[in-house]
TORGUMAR-607868 format. One record per residue (C-alpha): residue number from 1; residue in three letters; z, y, x. Coordinates in nm, 4 decimals. Example, Ala and Ser with C-alpha at 12.3 -4.5 7.8 and 13.67 -1.06 7.14 Angstrom:
residues 2
- 1 | ALA | 0.7800 | -0.4500 | 1.2300
- 2 | SER | 0.7140 | -0.1060 | 1.3670
***
This chain:
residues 228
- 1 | UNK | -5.9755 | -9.2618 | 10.0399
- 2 | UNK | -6.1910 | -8.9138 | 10.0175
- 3 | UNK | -6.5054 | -8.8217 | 9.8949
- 4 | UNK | -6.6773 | -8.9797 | 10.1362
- 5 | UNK | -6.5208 | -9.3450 | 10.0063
- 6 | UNK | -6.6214 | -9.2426 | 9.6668
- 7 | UNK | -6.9743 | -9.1594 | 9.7526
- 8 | UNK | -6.9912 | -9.4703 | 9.9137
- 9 | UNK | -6.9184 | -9.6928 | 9.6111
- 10 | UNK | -7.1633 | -9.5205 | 9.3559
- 11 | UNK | -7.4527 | -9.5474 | 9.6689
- 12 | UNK | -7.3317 | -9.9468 | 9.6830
- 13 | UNK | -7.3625 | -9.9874 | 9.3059
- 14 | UNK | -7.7096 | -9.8271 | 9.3221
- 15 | UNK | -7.8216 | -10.0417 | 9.5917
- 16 | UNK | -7.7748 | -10.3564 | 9.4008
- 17 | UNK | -7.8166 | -10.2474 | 9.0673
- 18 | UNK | -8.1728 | -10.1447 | 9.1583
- 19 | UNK | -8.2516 | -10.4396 | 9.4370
- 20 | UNK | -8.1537 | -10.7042 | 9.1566
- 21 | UNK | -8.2709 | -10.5338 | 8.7742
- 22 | UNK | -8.5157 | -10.2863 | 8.8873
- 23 | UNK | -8.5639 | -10.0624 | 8.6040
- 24 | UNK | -8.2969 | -10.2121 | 8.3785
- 25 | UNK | -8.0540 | -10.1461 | 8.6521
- 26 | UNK | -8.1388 | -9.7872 | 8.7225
- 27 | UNK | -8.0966 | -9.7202 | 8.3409
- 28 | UNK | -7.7433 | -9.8906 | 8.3662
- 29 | UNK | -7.6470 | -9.6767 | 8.7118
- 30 | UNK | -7.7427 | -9.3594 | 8.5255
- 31 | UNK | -7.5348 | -9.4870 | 8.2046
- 32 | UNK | -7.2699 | -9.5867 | 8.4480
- 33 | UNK | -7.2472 | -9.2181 | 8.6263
- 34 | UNK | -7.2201 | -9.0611 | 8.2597
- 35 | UNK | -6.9634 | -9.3248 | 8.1240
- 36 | UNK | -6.7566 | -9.2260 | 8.4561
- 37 | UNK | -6.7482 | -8.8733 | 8.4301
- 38 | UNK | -6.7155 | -8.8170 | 8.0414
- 39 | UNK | -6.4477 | -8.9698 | 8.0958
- 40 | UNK | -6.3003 | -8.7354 | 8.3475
- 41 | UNK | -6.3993 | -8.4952 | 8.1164
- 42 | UNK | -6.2169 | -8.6138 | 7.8247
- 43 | UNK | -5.9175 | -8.6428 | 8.0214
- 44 | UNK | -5.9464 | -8.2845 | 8.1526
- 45 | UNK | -6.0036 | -8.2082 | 7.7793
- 46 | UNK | -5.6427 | -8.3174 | 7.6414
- 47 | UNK | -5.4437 | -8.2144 | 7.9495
- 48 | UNK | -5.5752 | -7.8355 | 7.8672
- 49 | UNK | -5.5128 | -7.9245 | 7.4826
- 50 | UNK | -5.1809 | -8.0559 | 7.5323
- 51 | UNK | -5.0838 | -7.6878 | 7.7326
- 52 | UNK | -5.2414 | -7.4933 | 7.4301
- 53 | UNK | -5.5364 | -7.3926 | 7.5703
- 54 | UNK | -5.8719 | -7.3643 | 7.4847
- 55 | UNK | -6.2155 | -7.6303 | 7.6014
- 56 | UNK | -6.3789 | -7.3015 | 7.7381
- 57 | UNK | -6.5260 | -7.2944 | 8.0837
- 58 | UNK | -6.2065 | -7.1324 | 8.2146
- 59 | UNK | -6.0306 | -7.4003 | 8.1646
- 60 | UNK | -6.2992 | -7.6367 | 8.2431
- 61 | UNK | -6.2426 | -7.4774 | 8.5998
- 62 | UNK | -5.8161 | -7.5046 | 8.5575
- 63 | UNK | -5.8336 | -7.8877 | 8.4711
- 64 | UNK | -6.0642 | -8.0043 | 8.7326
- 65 | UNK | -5.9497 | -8.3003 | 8.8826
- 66 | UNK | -6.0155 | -8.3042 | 9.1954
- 67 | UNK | -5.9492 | -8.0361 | 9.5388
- 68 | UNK | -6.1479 | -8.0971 | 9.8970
- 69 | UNK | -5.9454 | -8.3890 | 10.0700
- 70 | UNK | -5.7853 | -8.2963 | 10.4107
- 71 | UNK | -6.0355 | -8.5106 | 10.5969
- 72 | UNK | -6.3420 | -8.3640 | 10.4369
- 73 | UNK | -6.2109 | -8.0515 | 10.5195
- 74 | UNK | -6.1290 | -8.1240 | 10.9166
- 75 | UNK | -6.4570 | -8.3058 | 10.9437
- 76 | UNK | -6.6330 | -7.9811 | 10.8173
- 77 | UNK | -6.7771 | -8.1345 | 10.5012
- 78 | UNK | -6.5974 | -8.0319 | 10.2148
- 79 | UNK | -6.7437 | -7.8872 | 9.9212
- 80 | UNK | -6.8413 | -7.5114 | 9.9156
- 81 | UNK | -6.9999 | -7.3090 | 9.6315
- 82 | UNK | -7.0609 | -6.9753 | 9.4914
- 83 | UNK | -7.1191 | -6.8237 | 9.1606
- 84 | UNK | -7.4340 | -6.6087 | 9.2343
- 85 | UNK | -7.4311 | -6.4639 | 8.9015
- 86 | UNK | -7.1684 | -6.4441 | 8.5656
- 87 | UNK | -7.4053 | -6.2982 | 8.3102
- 88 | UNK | -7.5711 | -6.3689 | 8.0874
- 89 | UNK | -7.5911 | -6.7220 | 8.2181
- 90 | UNK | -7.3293 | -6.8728 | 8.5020
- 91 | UNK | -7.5326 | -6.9440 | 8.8399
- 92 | UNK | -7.3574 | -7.1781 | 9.0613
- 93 | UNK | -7.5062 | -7.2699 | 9.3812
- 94 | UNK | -7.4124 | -7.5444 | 9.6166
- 95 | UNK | -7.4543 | -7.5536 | 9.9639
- 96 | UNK | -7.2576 | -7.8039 | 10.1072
- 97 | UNK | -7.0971 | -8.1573 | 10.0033
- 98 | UNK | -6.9803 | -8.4355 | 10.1224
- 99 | UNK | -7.1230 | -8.6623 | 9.8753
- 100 | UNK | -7.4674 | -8.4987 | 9.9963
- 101 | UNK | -7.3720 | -8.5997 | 10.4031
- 102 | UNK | -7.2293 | -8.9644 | 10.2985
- 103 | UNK | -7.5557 | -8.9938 | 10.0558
- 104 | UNK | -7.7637 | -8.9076 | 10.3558
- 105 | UNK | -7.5923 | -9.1004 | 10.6098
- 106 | UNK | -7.6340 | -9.4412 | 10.4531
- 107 | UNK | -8.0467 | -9.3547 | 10.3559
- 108 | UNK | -8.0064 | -9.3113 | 9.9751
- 109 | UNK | -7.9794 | -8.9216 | 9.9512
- 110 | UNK | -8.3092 | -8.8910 | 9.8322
- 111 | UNK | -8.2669 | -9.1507 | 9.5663
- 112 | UNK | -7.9095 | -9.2978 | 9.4934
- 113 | UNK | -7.8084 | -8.9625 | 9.5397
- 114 | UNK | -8.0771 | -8.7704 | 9.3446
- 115 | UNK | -7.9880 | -8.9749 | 9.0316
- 116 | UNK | -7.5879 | -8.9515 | 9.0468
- 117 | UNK | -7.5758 | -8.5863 | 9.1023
- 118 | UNK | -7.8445 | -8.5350 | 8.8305
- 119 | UNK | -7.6337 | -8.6379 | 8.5484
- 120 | UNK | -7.2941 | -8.6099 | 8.7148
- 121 | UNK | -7.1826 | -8.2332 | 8.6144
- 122 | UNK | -7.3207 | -8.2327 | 8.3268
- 123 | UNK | -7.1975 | -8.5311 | 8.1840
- 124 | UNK | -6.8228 | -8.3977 | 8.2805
- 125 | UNK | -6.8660 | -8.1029 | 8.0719
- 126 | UNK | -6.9805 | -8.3169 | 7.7733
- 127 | UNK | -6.6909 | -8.5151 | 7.8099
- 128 | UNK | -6.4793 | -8.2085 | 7.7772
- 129 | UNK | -6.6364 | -8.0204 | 7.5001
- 130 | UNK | -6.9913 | -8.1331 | 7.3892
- 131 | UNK | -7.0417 | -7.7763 | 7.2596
- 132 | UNK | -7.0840 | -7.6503 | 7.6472
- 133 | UNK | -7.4133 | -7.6138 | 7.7957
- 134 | UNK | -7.4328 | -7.7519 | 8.1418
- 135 | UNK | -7.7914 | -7.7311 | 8.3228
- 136 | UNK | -7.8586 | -7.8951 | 8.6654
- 137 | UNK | -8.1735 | -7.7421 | 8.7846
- 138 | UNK | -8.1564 | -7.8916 | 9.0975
- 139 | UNK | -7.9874 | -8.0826 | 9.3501
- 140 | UNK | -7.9400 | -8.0864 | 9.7623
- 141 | UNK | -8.0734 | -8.4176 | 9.7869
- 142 | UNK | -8.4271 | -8.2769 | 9.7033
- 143 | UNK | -8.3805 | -7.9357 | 9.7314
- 144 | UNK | -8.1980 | -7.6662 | 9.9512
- 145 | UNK | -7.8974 | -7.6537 | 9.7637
- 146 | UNK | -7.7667 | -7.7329 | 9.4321
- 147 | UNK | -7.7943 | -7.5308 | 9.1282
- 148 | UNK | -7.6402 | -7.5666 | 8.8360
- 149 | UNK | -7.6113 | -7.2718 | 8.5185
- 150 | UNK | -7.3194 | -7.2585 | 8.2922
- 151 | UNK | -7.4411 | -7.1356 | 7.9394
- 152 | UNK | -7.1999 | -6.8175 | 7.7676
- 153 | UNK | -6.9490 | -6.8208 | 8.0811
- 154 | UNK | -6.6294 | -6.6770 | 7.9529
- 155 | UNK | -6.4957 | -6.5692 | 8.2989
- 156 | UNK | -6.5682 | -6.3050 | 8.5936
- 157 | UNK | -6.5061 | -6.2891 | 8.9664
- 158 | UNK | -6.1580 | -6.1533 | 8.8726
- 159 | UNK | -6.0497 | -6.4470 | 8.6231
- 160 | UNK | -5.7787 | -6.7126 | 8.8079
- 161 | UNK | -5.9375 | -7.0490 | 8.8020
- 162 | UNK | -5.6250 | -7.1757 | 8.9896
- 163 | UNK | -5.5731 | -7.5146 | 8.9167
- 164 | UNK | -5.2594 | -7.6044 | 8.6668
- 165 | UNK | -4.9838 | -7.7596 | 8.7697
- 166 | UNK | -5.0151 | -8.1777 | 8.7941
- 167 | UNK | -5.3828 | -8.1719 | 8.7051
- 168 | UNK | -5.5364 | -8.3037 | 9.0213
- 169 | UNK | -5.5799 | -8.6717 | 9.1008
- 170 | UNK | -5.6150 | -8.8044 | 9.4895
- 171 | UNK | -5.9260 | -9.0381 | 9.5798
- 172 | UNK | -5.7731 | -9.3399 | 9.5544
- 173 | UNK | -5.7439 | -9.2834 | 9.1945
- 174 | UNK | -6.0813 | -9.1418 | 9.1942
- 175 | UNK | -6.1951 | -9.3957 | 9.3769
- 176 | UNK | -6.0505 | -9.6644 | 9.1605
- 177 | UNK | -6.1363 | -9.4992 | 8.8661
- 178 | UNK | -6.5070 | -9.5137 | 8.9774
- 179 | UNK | -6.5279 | -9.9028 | 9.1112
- 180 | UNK | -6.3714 | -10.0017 | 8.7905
- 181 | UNK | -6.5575 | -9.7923 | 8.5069
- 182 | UNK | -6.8985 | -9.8868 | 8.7025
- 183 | UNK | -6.8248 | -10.2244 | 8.6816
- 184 | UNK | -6.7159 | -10.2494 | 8.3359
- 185 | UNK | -7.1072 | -10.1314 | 8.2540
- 186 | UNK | -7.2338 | -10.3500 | 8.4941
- 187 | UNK | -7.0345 | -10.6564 | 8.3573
- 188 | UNK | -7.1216 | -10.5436 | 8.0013
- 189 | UNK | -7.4841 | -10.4957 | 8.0975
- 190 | UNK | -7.5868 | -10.8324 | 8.3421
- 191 | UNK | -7.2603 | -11.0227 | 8.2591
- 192 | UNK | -7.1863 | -11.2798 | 8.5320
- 193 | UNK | -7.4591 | -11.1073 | 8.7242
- 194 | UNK | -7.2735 | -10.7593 | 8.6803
- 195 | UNK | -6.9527 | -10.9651 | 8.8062
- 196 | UNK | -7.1039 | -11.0420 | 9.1416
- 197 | UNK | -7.2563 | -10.7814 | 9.2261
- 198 | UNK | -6.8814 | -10.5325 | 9.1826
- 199 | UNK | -6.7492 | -10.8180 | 9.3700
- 200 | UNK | -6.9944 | -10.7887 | 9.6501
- 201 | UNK | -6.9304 | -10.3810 | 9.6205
- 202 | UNK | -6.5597 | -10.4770 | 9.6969
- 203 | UNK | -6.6540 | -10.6870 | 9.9973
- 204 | UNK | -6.8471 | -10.4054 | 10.1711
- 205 | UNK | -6.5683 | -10.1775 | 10.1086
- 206 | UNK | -6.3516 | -10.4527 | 10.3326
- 207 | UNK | -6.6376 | -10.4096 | 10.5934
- 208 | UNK | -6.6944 | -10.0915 | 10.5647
- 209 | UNK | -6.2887 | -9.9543 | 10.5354
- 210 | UNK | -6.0798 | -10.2418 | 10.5544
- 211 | UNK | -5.8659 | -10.4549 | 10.3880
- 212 | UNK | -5.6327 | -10.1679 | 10.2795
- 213 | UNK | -5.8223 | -9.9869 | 10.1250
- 214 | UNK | -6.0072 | -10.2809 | 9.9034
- 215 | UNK | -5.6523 | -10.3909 | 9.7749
- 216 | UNK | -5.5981 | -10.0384 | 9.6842
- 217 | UNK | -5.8985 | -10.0568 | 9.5014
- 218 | UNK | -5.7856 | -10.3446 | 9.3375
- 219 | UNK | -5.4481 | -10.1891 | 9.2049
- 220 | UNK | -5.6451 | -9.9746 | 8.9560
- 221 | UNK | -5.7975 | -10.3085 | 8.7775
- 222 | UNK | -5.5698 | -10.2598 | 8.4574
- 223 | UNK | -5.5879 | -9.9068 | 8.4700
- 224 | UNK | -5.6601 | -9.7399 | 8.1482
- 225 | UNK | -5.8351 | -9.4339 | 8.2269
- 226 | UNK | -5.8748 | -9.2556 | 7.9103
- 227 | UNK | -5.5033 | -9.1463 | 7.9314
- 228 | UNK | -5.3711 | -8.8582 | 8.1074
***
């Protein structure tokens, strides 16, 4: 799986969430997206505290868990950004994603995709320290590009942001780690409702990737993903 897969699930989830609850299920995609990635955030969090370190925006950058997948990268659609300024505020700007191109290749860039990436980042860094200030001013699937500011950035264009050793997870956990903590809200939210519509999420992964990759999927069901 890559980030294409993984873009393709939340866009799924928004589809029906929205097409079946309307307004209710909007609220519970949005609460979905930030229950995901504080998550990832938390578990960032005590991988850098186990090592010693500090919940500073350095390591914010060390403990990321993800790295541009192979494919992304071949297809030409991998991730790039730049920090276009360090002080006083952090200025990171986005110009190309592969959540943006599979967002915009299945019609929901504009609106699936608007909502995810407006609470996405953000809601990372509040799951690693709360006391970080992480502004999205806006997002490619409106605007240009992205751009996001870092409030009191502790690093420079000389620092090492190199990831640490063992801190990166593939798609397939991403992946799985997505599917599963999106429908635990929706389940929580619309019960049996919530229930069939992850299940029909799962079948149009089988259509859309194939029976591998759905039982893959299905291997992260017991996961526990608040531990690192």
């Amino acid at each position: 799986m890559t980030e294409r897969t993984h873009a393709f699930l939340a866009a799924r989830y928004y589809e029906y969430l929205i097409s079946q609850f309307g307004d209710r299920g909007k609220a519970a995609f949005v609460h979905a997206t930030r229950h995901y990635a504080e998550q990832r955030g938390r578990r960032m969090a005590r991988r850098a505290l186990r090592n010693g370190e500090e919940l500073n925006w350095t390591s914010y950058y060390r403990y990321g868990e993800w790295v541009s997948s192979p494919e992304c990268i071949a297809e030409g659609s991998s991730n790039q950004f730049s920090f276009t300024q360090y002080q006083p505020e952090g200025v990171l700007q986005i110009t190309r994603c592969p959540w943006k191109a599979q967002f915009a290749e299945m019609g929901v860039d504009g609106t699936a995709g608007a909502l995810y990436c407006s609470v996405l980042d953000d809601s990372i860094a509040r799951g690693f320290n709360p006391e970080l200030q992480y502004d999205i001013d806006q997002t490619m699937e409106t605007e240009e590009y992205c751009i996001h500011r870092l409030q009191n950035l502790d690093f420079t264009p000389e620092t090492d942001l190199s990831k640490r050793p063992g801190v990166t997870k593939d798609f397939d956990y991403h992946c799985g780690h997505l599917y599963w903590s999106f429908r635990t809200v929706a389940e929580a939210v619309f019960g049996a409702d919530g229930t069939a519509l992850a299940q029909q999420v799962l079948r149009d992964v089988r259509e859309q990737y194939g029976e591998d990759t759905e039982a893959k999927l299905k291997e992260y069901e017991d996961m526990d993903f608040e531990m690192i």
